[in-house]
HTML snippet that shows the backbone in 3Dmol.js (N, CA, C, O; Angstrom):
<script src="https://3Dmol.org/build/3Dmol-min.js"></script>
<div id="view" style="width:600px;height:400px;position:relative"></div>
<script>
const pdb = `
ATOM      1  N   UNK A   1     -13.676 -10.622  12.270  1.00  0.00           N
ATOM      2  CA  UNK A   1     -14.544 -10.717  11.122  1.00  0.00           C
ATOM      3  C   UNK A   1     -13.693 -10.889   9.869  1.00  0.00           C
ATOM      4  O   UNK A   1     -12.725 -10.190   9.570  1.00  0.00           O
ATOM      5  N   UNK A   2     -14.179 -11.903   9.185  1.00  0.00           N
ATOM      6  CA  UNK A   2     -13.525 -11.760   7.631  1.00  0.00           C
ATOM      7  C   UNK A   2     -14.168 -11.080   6.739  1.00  0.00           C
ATOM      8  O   UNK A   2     -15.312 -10.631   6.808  1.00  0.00           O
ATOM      9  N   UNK A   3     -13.107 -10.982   5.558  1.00  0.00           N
ATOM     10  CA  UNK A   3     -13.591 -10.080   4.743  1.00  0.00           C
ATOM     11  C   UNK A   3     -13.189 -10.624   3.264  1.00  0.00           C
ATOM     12  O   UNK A   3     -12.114 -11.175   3.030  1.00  0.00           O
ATOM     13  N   UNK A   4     -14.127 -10.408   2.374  1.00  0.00           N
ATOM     14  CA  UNK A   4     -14.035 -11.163   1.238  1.00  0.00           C
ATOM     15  C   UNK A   4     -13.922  -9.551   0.015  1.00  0.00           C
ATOM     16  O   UNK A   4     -15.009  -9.012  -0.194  1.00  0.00           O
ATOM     17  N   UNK A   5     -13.040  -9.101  -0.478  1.00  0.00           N
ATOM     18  CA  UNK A   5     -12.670  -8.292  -1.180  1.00  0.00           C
ATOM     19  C   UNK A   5     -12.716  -8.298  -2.776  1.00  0.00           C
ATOM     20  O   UNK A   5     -11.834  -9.143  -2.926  1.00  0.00           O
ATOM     21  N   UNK A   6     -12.959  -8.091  -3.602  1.00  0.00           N
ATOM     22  CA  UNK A   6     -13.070  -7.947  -4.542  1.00  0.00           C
ATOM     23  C   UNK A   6     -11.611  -6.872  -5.538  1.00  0.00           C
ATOM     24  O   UNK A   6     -11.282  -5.701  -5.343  1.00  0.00           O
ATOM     25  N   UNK A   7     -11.231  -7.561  -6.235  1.00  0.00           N
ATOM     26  CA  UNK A   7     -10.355  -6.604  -6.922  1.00  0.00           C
ATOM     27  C   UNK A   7     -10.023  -6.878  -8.605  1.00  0.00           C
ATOM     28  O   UNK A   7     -10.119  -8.038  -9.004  1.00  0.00           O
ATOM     29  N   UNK A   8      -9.827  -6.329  -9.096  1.00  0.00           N
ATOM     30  CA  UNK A   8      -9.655  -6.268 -10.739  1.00  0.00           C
ATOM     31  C   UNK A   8      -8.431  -7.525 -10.744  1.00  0.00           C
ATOM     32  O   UNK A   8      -7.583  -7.754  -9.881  1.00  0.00           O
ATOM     33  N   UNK A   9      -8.712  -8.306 -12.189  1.00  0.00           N
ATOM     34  CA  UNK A   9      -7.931  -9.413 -12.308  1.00  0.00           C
ATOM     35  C   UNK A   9      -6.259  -8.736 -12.153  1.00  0.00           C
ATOM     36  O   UNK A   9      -5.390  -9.321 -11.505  1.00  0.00           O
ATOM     37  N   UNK A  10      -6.002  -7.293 -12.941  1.00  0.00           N
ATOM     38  CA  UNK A  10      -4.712  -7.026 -12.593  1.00  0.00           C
ATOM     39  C   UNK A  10      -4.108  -6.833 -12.189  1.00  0.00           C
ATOM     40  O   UNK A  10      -2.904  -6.928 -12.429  1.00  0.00           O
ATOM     41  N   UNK A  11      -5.132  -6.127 -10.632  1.00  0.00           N
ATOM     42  CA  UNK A  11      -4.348  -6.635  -9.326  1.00  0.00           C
ATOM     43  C   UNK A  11      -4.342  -7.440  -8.667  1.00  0.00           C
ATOM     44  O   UNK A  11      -3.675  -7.265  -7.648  1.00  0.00           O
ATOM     45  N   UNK A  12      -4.915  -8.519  -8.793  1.00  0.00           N
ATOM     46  CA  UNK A  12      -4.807 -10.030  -8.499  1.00  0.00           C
ATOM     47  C   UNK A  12      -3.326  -9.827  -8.879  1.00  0.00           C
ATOM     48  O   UNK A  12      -2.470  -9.286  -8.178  1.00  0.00           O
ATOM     49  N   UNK A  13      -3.201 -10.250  -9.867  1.00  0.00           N
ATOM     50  CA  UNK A  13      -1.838 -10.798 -11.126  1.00  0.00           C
ATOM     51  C   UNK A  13      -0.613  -9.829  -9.931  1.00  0.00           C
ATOM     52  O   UNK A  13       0.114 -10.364  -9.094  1.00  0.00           O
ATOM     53  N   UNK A  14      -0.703  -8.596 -10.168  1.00  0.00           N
ATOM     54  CA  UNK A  14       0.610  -7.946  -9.175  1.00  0.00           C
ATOM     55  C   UNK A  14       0.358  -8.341  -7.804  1.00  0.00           C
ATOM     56  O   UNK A  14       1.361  -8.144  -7.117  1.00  0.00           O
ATOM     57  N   UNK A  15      -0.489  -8.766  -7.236  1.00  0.00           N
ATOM     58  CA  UNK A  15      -0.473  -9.220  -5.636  1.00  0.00           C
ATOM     59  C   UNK A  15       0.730 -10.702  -5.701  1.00  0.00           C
ATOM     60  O   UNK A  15       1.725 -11.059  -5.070  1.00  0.00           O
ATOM     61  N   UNK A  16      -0.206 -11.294  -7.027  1.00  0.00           N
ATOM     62  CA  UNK A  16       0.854 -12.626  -7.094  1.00  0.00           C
ATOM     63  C   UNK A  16       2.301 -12.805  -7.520  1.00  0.00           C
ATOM     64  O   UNK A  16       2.999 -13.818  -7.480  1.00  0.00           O
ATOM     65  N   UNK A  17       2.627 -11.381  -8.004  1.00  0.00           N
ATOM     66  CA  UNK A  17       3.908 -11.520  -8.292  1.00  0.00           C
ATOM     67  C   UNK A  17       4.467 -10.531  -7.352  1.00  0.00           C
ATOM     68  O   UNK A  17       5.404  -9.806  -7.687  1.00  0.00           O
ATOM     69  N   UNK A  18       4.098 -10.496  -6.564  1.00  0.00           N
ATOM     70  CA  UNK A  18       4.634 -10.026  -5.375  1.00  0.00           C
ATOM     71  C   UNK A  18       5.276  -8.209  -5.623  1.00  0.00           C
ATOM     72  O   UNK A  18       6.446  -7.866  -5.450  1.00  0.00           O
ATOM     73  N   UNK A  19       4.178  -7.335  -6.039  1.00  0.00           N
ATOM     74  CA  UNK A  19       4.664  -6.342  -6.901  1.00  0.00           C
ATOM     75  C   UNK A  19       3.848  -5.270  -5.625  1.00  0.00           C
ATOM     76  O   UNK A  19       4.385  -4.329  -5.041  1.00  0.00           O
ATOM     77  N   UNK A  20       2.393  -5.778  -5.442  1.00  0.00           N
ATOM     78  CA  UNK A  20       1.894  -5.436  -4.793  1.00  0.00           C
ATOM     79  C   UNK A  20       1.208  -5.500  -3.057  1.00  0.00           C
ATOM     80  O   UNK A  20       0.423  -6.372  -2.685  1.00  0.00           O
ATOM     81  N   UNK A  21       1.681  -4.470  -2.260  1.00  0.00           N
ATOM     82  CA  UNK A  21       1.862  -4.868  -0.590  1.00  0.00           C
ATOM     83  C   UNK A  21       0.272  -3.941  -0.481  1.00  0.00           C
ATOM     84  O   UNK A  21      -0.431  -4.551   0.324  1.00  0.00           O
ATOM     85  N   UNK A  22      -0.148  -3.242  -0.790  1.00  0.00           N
ATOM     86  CA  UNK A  22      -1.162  -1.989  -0.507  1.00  0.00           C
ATOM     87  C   UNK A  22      -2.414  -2.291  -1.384  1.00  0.00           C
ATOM     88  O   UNK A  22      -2.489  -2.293  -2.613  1.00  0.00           O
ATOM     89  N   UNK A  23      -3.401  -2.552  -0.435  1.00  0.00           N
ATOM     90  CA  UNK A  23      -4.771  -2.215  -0.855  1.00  0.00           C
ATOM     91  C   UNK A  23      -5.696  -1.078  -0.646  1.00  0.00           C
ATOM     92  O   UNK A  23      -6.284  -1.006   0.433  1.00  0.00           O
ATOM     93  N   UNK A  24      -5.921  -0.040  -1.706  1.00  0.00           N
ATOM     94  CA  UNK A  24      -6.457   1.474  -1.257  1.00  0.00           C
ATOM     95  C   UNK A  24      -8.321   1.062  -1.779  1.00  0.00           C
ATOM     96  O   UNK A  24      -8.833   0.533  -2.766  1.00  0.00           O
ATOM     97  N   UNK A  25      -8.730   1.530  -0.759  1.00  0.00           N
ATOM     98  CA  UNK A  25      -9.889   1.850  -1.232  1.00  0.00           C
ATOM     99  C   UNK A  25     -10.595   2.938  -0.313  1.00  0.00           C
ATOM    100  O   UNK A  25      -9.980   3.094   0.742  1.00  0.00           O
ATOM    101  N   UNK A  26     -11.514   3.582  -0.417  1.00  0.00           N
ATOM    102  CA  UNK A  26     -12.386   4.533  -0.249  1.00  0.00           C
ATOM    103  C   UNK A  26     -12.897   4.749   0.794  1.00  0.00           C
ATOM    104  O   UNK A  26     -12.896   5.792   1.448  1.00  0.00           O
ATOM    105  N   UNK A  27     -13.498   3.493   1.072  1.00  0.00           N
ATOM    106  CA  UNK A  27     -14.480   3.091   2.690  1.00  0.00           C
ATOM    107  C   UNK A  27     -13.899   2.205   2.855  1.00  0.00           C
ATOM    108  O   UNK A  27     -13.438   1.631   1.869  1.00  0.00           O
ATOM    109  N   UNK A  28     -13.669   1.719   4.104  1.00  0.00           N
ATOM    110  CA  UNK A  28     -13.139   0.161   4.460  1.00  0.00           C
ATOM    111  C   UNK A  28     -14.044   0.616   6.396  1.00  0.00           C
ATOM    112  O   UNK A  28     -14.222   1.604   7.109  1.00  0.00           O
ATOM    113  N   UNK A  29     -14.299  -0.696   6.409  1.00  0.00           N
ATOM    114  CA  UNK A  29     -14.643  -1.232   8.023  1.00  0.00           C
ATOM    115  C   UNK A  29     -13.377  -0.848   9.418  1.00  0.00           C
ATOM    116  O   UNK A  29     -12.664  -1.701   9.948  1.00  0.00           O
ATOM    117  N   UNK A  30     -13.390   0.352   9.692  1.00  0.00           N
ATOM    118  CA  UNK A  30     -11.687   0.705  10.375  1.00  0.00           C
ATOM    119  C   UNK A  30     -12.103   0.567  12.110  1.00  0.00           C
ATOM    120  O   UNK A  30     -11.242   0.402  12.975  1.00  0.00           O
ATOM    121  N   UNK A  31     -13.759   0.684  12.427  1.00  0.00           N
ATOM    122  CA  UNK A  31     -14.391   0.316  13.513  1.00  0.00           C
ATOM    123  C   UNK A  31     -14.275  -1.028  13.753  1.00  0.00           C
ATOM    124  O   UNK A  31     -14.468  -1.292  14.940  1.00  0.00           O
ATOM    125  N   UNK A  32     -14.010  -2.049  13.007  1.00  0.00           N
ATOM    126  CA  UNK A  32     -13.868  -3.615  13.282  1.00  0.00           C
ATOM    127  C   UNK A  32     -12.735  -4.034  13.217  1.00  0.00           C
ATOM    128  O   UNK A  32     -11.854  -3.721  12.416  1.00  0.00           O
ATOM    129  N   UNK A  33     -12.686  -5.310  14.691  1.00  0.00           N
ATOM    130  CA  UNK A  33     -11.476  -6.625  14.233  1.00  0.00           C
ATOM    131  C   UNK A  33     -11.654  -7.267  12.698  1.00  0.00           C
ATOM    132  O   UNK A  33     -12.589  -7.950  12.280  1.00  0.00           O
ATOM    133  N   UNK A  34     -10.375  -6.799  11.951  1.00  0.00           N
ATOM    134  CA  UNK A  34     -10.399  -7.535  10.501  1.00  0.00           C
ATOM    135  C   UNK A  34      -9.457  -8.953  10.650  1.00  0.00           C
ATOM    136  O   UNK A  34      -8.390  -9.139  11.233  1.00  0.00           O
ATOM    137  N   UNK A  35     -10.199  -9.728   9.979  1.00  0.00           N
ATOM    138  CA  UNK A  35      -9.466 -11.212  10.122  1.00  0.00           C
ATOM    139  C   UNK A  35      -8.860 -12.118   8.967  1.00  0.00           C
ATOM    140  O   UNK A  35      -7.681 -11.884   8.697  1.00  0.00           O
ATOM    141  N   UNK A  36      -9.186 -12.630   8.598  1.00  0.00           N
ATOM    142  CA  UNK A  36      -8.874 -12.821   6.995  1.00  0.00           C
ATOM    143  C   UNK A  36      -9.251 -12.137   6.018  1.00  0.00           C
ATOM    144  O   UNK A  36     -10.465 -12.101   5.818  1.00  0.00           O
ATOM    145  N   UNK A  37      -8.397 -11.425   5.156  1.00  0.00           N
ATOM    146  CA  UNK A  37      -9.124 -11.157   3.908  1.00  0.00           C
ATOM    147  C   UNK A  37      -8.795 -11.733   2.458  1.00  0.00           C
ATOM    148  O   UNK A  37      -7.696 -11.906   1.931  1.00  0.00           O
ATOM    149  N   UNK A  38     -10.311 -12.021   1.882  1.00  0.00           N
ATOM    150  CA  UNK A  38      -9.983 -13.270   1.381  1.00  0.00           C
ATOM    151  C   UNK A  38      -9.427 -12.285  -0.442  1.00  0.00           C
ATOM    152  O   UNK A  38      -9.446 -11.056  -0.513  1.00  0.00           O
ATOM    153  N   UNK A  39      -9.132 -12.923  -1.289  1.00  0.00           N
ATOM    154  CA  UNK A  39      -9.364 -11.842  -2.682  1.00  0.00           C
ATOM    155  C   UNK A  39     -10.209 -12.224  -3.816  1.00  0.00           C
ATOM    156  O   UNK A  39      -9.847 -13.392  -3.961  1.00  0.00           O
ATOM    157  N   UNK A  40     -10.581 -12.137  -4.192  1.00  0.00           N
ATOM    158  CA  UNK A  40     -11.598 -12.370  -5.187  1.00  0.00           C
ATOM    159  C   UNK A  40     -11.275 -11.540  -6.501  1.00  0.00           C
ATOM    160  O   UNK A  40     -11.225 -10.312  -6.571  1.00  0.00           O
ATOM    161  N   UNK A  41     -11.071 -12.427  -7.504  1.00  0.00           N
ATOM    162  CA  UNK A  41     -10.665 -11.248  -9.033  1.00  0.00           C
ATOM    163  C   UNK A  41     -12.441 -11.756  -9.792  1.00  0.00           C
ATOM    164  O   UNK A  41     -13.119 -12.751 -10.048  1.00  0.00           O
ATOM    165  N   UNK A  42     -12.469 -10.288  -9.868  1.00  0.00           N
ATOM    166  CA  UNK A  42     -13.424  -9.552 -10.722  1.00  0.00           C
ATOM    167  C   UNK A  42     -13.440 -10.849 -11.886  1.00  0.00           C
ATOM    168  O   UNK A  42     -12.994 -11.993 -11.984  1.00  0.00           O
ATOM    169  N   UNK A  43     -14.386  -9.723 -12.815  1.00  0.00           N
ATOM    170  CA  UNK A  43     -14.724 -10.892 -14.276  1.00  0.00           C
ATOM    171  C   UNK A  43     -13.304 -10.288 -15.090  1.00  0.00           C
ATOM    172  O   UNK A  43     -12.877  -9.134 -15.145  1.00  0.00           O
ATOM    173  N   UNK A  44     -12.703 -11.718 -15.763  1.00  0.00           N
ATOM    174  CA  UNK A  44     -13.428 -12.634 -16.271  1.00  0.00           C
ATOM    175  C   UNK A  44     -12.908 -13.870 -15.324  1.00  0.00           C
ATOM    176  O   UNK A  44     -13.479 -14.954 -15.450  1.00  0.00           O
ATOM    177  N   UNK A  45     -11.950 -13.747 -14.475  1.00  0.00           N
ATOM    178  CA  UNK A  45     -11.558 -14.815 -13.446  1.00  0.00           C
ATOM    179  C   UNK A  45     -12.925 -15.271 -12.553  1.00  0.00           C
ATOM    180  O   UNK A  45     -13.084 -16.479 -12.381  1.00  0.00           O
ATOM    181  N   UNK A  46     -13.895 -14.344 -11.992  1.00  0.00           N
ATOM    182  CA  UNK A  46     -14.765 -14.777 -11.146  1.00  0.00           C
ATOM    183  C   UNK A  46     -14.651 -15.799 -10.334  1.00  0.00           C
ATOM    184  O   UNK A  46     -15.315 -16.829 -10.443  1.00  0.00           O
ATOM    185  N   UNK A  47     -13.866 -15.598  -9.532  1.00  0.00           N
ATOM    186  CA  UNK A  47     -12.651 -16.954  -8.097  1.00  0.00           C
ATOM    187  C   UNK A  47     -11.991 -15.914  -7.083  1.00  0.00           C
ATOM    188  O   UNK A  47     -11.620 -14.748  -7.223  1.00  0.00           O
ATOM    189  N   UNK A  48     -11.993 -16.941  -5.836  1.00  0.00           N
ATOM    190  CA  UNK A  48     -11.223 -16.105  -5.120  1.00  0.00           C
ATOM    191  C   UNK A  48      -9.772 -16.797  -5.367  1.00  0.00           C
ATOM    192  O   UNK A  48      -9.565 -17.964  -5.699  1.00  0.00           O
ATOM    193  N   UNK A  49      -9.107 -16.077  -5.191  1.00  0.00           N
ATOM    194  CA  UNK A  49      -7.713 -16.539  -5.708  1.00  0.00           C
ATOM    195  C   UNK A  49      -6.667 -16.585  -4.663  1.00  0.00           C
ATOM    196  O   UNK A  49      -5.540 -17.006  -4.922  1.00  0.00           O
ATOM    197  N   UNK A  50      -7.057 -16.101  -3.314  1.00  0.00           N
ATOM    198  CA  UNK A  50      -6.186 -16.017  -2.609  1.00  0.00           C
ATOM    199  C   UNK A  50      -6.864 -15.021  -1.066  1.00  0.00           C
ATOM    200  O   UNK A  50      -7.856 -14.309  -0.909  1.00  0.00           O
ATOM    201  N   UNK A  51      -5.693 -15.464  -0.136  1.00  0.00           N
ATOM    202  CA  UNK A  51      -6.371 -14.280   1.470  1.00  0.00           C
ATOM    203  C   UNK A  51      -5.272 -13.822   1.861  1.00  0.00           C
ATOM    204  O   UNK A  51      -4.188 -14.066   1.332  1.00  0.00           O
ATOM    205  N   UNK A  52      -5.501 -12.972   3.023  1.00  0.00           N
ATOM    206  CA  UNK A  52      -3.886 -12.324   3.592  1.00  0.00           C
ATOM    207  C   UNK A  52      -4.563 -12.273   4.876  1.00  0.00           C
ATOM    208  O   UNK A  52      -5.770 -12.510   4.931  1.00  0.00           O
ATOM    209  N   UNK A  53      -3.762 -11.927   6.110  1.00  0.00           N
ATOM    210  CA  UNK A  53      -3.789 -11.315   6.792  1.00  0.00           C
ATOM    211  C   UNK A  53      -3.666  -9.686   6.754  1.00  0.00           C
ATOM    212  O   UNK A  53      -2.735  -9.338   6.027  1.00  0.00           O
ATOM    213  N   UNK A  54      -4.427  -8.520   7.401  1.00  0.00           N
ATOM    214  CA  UNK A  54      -3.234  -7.490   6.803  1.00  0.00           C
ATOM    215  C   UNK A  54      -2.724  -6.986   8.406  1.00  0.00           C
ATOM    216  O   UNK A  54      -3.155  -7.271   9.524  1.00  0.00           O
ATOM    217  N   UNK A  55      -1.655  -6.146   7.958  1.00  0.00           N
ATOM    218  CA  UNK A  55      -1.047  -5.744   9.140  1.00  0.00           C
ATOM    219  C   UNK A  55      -1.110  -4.525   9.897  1.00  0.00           C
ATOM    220  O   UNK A  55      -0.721  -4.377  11.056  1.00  0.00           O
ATOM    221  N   UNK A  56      -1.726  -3.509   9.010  1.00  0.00           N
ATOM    222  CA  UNK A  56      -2.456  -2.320   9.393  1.00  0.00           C
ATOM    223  C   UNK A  56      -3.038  -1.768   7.919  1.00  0.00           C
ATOM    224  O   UNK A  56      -2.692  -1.752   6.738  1.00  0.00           O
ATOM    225  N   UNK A  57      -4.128  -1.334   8.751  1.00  0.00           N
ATOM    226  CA  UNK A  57      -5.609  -0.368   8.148  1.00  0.00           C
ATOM    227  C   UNK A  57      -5.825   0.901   8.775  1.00  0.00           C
ATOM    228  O   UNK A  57      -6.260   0.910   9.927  1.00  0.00           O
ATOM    229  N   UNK A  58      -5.592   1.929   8.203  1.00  0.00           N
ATOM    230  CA  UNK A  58      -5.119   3.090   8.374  1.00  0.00           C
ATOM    231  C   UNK A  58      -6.076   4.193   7.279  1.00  0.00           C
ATOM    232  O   UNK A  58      -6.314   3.969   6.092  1.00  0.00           O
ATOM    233  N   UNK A  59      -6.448   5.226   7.962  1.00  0.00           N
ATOM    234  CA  UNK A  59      -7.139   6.041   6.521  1.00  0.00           C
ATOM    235  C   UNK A  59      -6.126   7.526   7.156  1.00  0.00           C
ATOM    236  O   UNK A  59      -5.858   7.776   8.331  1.00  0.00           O
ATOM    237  N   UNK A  60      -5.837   8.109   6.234  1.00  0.00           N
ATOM    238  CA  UNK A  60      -5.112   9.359   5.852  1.00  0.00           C
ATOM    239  C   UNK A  60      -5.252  10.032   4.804  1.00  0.00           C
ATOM    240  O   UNK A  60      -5.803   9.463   3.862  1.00  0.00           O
ATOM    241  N   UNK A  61      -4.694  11.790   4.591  1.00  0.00           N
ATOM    242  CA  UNK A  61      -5.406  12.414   3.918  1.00  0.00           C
ATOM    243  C   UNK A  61      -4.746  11.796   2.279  1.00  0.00           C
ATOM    244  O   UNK A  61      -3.736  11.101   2.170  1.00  0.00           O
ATOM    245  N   UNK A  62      -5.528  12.219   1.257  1.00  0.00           N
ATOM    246  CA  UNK A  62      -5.120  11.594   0.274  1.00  0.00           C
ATOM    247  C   UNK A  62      -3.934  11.769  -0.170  1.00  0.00           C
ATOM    248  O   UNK A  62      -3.183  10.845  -0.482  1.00  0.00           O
ATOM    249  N   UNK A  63      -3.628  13.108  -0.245  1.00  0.00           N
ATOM    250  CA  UNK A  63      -1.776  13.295  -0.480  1.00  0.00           C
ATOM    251  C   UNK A  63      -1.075  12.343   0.423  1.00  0.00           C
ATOM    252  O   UNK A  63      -0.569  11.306  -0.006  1.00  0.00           O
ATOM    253  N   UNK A  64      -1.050  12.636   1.459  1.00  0.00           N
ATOM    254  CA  UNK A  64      -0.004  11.990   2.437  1.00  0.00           C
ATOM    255  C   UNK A  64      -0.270  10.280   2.159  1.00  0.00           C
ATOM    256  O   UNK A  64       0.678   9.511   2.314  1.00  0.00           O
ATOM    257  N   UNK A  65      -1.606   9.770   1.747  1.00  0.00           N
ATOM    258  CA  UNK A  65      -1.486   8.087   1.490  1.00  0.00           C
ATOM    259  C   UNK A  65      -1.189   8.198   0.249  1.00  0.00           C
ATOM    260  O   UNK A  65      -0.882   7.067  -0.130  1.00  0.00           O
ATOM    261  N   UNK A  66      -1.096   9.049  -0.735  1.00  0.00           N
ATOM    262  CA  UNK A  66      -0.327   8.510  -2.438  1.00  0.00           C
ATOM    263  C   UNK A  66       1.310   8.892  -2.153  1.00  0.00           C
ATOM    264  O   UNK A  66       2.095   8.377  -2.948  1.00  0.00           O
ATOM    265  N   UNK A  67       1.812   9.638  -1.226  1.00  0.00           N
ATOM    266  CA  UNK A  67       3.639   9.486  -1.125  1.00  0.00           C
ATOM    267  C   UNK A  67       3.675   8.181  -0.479  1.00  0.00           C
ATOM    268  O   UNK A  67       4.569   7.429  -0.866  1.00  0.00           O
ATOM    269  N   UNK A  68       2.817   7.721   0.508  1.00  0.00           N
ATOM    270  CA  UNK A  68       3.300   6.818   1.288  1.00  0.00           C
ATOM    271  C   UNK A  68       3.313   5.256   0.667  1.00  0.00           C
ATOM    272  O   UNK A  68       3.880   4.328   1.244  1.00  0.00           O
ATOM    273  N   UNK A  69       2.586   5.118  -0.617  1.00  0.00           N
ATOM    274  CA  UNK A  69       1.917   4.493  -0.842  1.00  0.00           C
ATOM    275  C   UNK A  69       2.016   4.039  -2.372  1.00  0.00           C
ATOM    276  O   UNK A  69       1.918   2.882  -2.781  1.00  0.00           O
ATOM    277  N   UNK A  70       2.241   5.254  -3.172  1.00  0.00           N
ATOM    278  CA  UNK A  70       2.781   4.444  -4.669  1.00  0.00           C
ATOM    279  C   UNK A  70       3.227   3.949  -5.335  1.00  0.00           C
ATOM    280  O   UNK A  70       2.993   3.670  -6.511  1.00  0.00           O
ATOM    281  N   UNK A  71       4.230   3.684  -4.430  1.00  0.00           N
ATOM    282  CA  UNK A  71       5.669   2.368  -5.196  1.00  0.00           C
ATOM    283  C   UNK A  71       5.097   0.991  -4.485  1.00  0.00           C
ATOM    284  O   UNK A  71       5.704  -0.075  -4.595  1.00  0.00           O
ATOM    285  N   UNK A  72       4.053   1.105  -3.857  1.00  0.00           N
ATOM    286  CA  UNK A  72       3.614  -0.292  -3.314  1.00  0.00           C
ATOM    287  C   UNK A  72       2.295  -0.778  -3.719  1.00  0.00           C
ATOM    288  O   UNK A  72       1.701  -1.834  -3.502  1.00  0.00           O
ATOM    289  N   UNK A  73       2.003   0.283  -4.366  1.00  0.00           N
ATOM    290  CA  UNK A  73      -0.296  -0.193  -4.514  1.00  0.00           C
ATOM    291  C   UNK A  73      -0.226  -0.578  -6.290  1.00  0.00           C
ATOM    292  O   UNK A  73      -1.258  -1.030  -6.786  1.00  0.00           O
ATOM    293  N   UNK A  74       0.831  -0.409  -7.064  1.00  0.00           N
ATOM    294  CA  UNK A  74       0.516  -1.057  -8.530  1.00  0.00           C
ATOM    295  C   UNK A  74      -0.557   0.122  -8.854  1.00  0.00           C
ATOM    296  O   UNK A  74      -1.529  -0.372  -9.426  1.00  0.00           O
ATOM    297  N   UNK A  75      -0.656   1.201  -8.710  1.00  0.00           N
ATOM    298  CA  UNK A  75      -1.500   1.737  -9.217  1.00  0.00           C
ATOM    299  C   UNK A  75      -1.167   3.212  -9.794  1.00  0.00           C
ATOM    300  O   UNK A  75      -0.603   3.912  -8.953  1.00  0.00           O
ATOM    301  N   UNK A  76      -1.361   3.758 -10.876  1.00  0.00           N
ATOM    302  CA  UNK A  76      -0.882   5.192 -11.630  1.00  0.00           C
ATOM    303  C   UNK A  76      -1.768   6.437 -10.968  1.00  0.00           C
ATOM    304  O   UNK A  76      -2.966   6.375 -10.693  1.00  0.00           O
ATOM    305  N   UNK A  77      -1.076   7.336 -10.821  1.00  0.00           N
ATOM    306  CA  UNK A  77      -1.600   8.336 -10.066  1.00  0.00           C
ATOM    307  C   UNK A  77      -2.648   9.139 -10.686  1.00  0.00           C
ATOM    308  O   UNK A  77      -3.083   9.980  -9.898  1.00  0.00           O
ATOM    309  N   UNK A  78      -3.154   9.158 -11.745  1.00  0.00           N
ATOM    310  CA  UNK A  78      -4.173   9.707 -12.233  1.00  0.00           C
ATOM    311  C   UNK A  78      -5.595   8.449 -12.075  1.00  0.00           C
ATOM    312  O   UNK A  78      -6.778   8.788 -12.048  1.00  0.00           O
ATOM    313  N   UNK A  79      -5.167   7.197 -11.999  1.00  0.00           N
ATOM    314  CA  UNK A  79      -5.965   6.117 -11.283  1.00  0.00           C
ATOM    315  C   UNK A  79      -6.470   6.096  -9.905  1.00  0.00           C
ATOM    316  O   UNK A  79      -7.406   5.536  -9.335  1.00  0.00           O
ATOM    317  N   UNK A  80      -5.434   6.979  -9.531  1.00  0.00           N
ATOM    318  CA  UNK A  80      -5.421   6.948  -7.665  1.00  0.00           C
ATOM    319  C   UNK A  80      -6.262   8.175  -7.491  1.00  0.00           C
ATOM    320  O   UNK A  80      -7.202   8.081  -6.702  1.00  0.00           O
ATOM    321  N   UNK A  81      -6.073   9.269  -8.086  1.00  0.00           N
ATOM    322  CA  UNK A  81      -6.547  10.523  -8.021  1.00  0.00           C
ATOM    323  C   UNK A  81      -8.463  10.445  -7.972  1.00  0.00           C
ATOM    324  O   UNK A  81      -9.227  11.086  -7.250  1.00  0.00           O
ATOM    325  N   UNK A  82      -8.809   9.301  -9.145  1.00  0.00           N
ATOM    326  CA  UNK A  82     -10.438   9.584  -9.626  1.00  0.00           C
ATOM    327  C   UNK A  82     -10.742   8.626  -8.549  1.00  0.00           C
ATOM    328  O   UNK A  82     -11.909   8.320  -8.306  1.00  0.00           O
TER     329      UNK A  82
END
`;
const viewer = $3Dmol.createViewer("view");
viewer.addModel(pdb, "pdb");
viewer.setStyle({}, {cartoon: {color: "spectrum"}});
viewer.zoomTo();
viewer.render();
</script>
């Protein structure tokens, strides 16, 4: 199954400069074959801009995914926290 994702233009921008490897979100589909995922930046871009394959989808407790995880997701820990 593909998957068409949605993300803020500024992580678009760090995916493309190659800043960012990690996509965190909340709920994700972890019962399904994932196949392409495509990206899509939010307003004011409204485009998909790009897809990946990913290589693992994984949920863990929240501490243990912000050590594993913050020098790679472009994202500040009081961002990650709410």
């Amino acid at each position: 199954m593909d998957i068409l994702l949605s993300s803020k233009p500024r992580y678009v921008r760090c995916i493309r400069e190659r800043r960012k490897f990690v996509e965190l979100r909340q709920q994700f589909l972890l019962d399904r074959e994932i196949g392409t995922i495509f990206v899509y930046a939010s307003f004011p871009i409204k485009r998909i801009c790009g897809f990946f394959l990913p290589r693992t989808i994984c949920s863990l407790p929240i501490a243990e995914l912000w050590e594993q995880t913050r020098s790679l997701s472009c994202v500040e820990e009081d961002e990650f926290l709410k």
